[in-house]
C-alpha positions as CSV (number, residue, x, y, z in Angstrom):
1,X,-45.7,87.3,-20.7
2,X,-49.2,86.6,-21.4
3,X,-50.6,88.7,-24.6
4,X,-54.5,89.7,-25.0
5,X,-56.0,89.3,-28.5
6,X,-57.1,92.9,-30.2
7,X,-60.3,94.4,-29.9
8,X,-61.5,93.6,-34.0
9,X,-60.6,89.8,-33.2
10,X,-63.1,90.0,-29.6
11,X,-65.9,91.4,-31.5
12,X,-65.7,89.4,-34.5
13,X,-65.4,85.9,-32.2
14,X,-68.8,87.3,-30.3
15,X,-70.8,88.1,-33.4
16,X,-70.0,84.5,-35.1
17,X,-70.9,83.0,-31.6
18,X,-73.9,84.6,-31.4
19,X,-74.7,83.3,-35.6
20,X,-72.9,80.0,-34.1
21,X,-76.5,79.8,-32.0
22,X,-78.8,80.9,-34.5
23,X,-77.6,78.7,-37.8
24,X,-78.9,75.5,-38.2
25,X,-76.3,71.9,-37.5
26,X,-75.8,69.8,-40.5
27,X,-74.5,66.2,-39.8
28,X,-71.2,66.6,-40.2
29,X,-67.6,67.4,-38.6
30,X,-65.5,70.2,-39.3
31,X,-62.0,69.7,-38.0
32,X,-59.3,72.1,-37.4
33,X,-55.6,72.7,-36.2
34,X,-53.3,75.3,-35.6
35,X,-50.8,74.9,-37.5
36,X,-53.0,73.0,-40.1
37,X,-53.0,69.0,-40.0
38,X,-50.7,68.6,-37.0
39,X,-50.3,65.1,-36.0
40,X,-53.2,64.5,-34.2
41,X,-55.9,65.6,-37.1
42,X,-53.3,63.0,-39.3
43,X,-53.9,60.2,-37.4
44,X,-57.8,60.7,-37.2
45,X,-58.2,61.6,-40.7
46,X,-56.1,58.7,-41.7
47,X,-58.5,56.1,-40.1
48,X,-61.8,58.4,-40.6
49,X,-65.2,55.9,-40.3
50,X,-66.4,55.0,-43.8
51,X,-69.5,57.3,-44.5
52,X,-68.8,59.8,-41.9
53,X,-69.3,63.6,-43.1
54,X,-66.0,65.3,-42.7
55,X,-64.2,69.0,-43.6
56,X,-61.5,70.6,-43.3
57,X,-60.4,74.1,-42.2
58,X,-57.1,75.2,-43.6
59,X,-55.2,78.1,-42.7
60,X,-53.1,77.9,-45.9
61,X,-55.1,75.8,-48.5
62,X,-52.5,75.1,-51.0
63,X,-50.0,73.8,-48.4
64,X,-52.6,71.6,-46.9
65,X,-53.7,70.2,-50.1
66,X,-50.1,69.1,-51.1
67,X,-49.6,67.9,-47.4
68,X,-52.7,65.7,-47.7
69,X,-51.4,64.7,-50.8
70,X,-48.1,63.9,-49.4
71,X,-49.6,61.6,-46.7
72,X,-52.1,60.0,-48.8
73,X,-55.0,61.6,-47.3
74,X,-57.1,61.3,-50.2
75,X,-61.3,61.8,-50.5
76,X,-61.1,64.6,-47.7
77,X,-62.9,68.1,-48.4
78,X,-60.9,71.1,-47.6
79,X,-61.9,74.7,-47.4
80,X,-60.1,78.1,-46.4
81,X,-60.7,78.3,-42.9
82,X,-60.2,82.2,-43.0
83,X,-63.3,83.1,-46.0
84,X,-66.8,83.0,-46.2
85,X,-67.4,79.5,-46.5
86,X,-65.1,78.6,-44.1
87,X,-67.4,80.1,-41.8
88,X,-70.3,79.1,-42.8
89,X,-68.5,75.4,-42.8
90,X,-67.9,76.1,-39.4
91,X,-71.3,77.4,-38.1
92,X,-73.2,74.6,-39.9
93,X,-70.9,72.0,-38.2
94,X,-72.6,69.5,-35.8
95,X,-68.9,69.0,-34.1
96,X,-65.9,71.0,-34.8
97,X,-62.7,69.1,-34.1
98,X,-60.0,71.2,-33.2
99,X,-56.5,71.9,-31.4
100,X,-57.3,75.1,-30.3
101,X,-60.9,75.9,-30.7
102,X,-61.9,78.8,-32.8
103,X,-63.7,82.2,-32.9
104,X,-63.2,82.4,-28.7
105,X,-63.2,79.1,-27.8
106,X,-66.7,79.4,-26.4
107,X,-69.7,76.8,-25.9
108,X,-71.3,76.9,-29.2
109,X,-75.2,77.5,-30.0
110,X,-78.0,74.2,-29.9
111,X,-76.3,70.8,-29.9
112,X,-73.1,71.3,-31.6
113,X,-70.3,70.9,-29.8
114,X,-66.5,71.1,-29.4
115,X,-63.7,68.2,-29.6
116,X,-60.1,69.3,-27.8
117,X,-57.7,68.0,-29.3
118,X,-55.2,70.2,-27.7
119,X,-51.5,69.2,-28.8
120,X,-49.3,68.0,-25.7
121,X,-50.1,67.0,-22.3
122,X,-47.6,68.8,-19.7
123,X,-44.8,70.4,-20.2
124,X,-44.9,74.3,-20.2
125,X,-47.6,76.3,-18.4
126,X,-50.5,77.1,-20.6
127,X,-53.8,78.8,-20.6
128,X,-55.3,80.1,-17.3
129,X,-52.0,79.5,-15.5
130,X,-50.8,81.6,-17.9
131,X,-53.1,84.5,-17.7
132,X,-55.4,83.7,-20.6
133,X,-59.0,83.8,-20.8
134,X,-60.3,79.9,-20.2
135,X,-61.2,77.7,-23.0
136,X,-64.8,76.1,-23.7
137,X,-64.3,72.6,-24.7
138,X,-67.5,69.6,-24.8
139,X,-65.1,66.6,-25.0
140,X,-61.3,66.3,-24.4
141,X,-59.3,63.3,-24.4
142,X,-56.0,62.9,-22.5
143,X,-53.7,59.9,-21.0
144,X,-53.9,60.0,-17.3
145,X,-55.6,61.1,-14.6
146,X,-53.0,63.2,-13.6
147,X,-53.3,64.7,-17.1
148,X,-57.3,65.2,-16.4
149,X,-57.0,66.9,-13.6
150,X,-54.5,69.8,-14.9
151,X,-56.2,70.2,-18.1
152,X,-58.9,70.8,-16.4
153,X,-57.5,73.5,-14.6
154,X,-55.8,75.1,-17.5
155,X,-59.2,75.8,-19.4
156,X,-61.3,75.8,-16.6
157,X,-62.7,72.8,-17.6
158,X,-65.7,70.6,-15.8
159,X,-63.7,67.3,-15.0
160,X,-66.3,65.5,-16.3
161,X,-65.6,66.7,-20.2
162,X,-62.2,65.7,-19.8
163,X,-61.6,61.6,-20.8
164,X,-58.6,59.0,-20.3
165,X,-58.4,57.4,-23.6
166,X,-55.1,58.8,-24.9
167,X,-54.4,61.2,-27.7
168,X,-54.6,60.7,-31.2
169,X,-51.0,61.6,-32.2
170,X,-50.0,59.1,-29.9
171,X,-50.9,56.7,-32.7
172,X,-48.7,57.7,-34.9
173,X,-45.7,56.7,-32.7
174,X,-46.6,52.7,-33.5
175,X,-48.2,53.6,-36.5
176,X,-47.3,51.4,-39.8
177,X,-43.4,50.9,-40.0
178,X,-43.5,50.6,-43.9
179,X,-44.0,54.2,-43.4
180,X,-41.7,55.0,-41.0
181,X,-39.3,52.8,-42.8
182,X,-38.7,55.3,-45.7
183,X,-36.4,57.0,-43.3
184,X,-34.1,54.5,-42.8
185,X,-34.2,53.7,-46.8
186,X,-32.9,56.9,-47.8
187,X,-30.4,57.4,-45.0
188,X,-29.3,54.3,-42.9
189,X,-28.0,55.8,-40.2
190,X,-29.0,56.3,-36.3
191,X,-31.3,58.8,-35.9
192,X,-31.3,61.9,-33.5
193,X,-34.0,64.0,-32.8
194,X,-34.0,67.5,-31.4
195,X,-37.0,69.3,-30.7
196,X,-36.7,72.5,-28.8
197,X,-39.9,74.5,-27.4
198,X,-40.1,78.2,-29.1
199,X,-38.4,80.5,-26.7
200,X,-40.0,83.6,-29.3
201,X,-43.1,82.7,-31.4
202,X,-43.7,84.8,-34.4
203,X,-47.3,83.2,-35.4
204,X,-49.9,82.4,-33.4
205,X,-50.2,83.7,-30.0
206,X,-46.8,86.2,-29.8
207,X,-45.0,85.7,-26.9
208,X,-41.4,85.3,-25.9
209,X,-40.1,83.6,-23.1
210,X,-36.5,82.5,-21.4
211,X,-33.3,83.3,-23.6
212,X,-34.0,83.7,-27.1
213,X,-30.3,83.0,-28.2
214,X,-29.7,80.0,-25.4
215,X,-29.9,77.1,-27.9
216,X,-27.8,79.1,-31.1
217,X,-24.9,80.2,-28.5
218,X,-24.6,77.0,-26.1
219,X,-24.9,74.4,-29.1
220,X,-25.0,76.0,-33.0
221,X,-26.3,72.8,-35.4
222,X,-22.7,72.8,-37.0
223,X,-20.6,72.8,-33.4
224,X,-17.5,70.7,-34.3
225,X,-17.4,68.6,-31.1
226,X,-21.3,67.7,-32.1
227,X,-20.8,66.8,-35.4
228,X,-17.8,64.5,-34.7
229,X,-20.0,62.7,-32.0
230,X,-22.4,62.3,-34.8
231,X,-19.9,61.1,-37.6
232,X,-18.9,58.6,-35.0
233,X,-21.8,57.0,-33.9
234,X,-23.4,56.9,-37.7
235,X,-26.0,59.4,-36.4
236,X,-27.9,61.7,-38.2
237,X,-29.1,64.8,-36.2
238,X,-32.9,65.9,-37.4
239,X,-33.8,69.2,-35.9
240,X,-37.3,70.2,-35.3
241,X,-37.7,73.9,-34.6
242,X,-41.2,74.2,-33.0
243,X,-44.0,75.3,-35.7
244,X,-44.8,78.9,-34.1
245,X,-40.7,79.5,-33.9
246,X,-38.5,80.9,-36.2
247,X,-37.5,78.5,-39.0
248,X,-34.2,80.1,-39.9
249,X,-31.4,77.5,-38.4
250,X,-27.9,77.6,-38.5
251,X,-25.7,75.9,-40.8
252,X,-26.5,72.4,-41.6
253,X,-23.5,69.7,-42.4
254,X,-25.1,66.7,-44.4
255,X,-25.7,63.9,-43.8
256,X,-24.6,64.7,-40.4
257,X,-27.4,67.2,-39.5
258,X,-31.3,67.9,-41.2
259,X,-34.2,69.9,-40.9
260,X,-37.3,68.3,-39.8
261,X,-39.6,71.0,-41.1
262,X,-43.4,69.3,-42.2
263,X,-42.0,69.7,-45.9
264,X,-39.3,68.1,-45.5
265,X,-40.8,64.8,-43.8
266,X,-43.7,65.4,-46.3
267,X,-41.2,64.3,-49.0
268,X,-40.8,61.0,-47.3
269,X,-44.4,60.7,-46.6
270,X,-44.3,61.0,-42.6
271,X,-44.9,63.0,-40.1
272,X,-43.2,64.0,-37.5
273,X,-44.1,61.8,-35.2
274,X,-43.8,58.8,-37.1
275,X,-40.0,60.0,-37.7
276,X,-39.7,60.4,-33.9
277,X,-41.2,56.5,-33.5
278,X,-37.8,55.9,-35.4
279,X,-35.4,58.3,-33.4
280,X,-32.7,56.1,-31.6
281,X,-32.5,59.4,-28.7
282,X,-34.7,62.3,-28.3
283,X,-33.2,65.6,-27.5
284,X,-35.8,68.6,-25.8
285,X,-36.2,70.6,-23.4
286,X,-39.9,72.0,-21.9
287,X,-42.1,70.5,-24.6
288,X,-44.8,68.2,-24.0
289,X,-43.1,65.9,-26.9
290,X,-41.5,63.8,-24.1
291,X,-44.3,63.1,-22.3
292,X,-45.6,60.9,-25.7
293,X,-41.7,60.0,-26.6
294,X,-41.7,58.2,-23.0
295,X,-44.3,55.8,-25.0
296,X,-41.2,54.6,-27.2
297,X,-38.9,53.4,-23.9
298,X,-35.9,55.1,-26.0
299,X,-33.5,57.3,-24.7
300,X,-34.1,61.5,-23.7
301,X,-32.2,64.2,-23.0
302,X,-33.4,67.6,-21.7
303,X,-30.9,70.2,-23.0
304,X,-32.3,73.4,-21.0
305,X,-29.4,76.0,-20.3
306,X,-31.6,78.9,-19.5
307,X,-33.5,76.7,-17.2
308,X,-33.5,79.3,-14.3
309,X,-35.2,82.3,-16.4
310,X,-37.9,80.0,-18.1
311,X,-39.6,79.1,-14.6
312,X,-39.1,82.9,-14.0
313,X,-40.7,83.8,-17.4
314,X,-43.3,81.0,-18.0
315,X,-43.0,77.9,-15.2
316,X,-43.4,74.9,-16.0
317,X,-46.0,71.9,-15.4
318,X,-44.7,69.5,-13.8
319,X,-41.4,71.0,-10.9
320,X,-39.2,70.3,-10.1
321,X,-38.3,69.1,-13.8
322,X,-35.3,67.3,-12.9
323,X,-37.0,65.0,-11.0
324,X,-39.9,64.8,-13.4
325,X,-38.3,64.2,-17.1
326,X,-37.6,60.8,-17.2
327,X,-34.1,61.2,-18.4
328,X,-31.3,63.4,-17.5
329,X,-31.7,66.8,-17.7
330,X,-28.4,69.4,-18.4
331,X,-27.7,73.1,-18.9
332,X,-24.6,73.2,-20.5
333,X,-22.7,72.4,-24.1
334,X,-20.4,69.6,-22.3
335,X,-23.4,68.1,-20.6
336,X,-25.8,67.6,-23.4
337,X,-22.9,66.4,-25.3
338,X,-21.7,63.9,-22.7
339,X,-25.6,62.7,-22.4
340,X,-26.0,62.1,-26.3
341,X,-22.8,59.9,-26.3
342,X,-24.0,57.7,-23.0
343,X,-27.6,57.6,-24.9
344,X,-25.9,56.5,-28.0
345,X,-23.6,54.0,-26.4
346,X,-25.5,53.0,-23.6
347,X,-29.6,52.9,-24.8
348,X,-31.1,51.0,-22.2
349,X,-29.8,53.0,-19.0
350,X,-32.7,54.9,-17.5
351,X,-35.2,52.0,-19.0
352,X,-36.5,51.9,-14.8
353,X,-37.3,55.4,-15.4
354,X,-38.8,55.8,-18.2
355,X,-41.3,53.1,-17.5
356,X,-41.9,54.5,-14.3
357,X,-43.3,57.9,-16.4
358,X,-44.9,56.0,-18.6
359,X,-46.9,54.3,-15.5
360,X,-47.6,57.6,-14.2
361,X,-48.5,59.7,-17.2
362,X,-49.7,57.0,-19.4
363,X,-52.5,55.1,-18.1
364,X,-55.3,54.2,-20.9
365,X,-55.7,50.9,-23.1
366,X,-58.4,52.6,-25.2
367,X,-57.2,53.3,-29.0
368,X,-56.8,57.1,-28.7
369,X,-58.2,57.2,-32.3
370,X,-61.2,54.9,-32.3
371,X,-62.3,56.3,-28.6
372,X,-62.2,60.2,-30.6
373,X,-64.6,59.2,-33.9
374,X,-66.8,57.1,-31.6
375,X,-66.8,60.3,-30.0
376,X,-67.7,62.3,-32.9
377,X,-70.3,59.3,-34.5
378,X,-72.7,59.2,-31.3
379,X,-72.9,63.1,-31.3
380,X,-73.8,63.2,-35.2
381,X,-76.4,60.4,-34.5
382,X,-78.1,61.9,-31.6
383,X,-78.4,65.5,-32.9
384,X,-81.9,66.4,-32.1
């Protein structure tokens, strides 16, 4: 169900594009994600060049700040993305880094350009497959080839913008383990990690699509056949509900099952990806996060029991996804139950597999991050 943005938001994009050509570019980079600071603006902020000119645009300033804080992000300027000098921060930006592009998504005026750092590769079917207007981006990196050539053809893209160096995010899955090791500190137990895609969004772009109430009725969070599978095993279930989703979740047992919420890692001082880095079995369905989990060679499970309706609603990437996910993929309560156990007991099986996706979908040495800010450093130095 594809959804058109109102008429305010159109005219308002078109009269900051046309500023967009007349203002002046100031050396530096303005970087922005929807929601604010997702994984891939971590990693880049994290290991920004000494020197180089950076801002960021926050939709909620206050959470931002304390999640900077949080990750030891320190020395970075932040400014409301939605106020007057957010704006202006934006239309006096040489390069605006972003997930999602803002005001339109259009080619901006002069020399400035446009980083996509758009936040999965695969998965469900996205922009002009799904009926939305295309997407201008100058520079976008991705893993594979076989990634190029559909993100291409989801924004409309010249092929030629598009680069195999990886994703930034993706460093965060072997990031520092002293990090990631706070996990394990405060609860030594095996980890699960289950990471559902949004089936209604209620930020963002509004949409819904497949069953809203597949997950809840098939497998609630404190099922008593789930919870003794985790008690056995030692396992502590983290559950990620995606960021544009509804964060209401059902009851939670400690320390059998948690929420993975950004504040909650936050009080650990990770991310979520560097919590999945840890996860002894990943648990999704049609989100692009198993495309970058297949980079750990651990265990994944698609649980997808309204498979059927979500190709009808919104279709899906890469079909048929049985034969795609690297990793076996079930419908029903007894099936992802069964599958958790055999990945728990069993972690190798499927190793063939995975590192037969990872092959595929994976196919750049560069350093994701370095390849982005030497990106961002030659366009600074060669504005005209």
């Amino acid at each position: 169900m594809a959804t058109t943005r109102p008429l305010a938001r159109r005219i308002l994009d078109r009269v900051v594009g046309i500023l967009d050509s007349l203002v002046p570019a100031r050396s530096y980079a303005a970087i922005h994600s929807s929601p604010d600071l997702d994984d891939s603006i971590v990693a880049l902020l994290a290991s920004r060049p000494a020197g180089l000119d950076v801002v960021v645009l926050a939709e909620d300033p206050a959470t931002a700040a304390a999640r900077m804080a949080a990750l030891g992000l320190e020395g970075v300027r932040l400014v409301p993305r939605r106020s007057p000098r957010g704006t202006w921060a934006y239309l006096r930006s040489q390069v605006l880094v972003s997930t999602h592009g803002m005001f339109g998504c259009r080619p901006r005026g002069g020399t400035k350009e446009v980083v996509g750092l758009w936040h999965g590769e695969f998965g469900k079917l996205i922009g002009t497959f799904a009926g939305e207007a295309p997407r201008h981006f100058d520079w976008v990196p991705v893993s594979s080839p076989l990634s190029r050539s559909l993100r291409s053809a989801e924004f409309a893209l010249d092929p030629q913008r598009v680069h195999v160096v990886g994703s930034p995010r993706q460093r965060l899955l072997s990031a520092d383990a002293r990090r990631r090791a706070l996990v394990r500190e405060e609860q030594p137990r095996r980890i699960v990690v289950w990471a559902p895609t949004y089936r209604t969004s209620v930020s963002g772009m509004i949409r819904s699509d497949g069953d809203p109430g597949a997950l809840e009725h098939t497998l609630p969070l404190d099922d008593p056949d789930l919870l003794d599978l985790l008690e056995r095993h030692g396992a502590t279930l983290w559950y990620r509900a995606h960021p544009t989703a509804s964060q209401t979740t059902g009851r939670l047992v400690a320390p059998l099952v948690r929420t993975a919420t950004n504040a909650d890692l936050e009080g650990l001082g990770i991310t979520f990806y560097e919590l999945l880095a840890e996860a002894d079995c990943f648990i999704t369905d049609y989100s692009s996060l198993w495309v970058d989990f297949v980079l750990c060679d651990r265990p994944l499970v698609a649980f997808c029991p309204d498979l059927d309706r979500y190709r009808h609603d919104r279709g899906l990437a890469l079909e048929p996804h049985e034969e795609w996910f690297p990793g076996p993929v079930t419908t029903s309560r007894a099936g992802v139950l069964a599958e958790l156990e055999g990945a728990l007991e069993h972690p190798s099986s499927g190793a063939e597999r995975r590192a037969s996706s990872r092959a595929l979908l994976h196919t750049s040495t560069s350093d994701p991050v370095a390849a982005t800010w030497q990106h961002v450093r030659a366009s600074l130095a060669g504005r005209g």
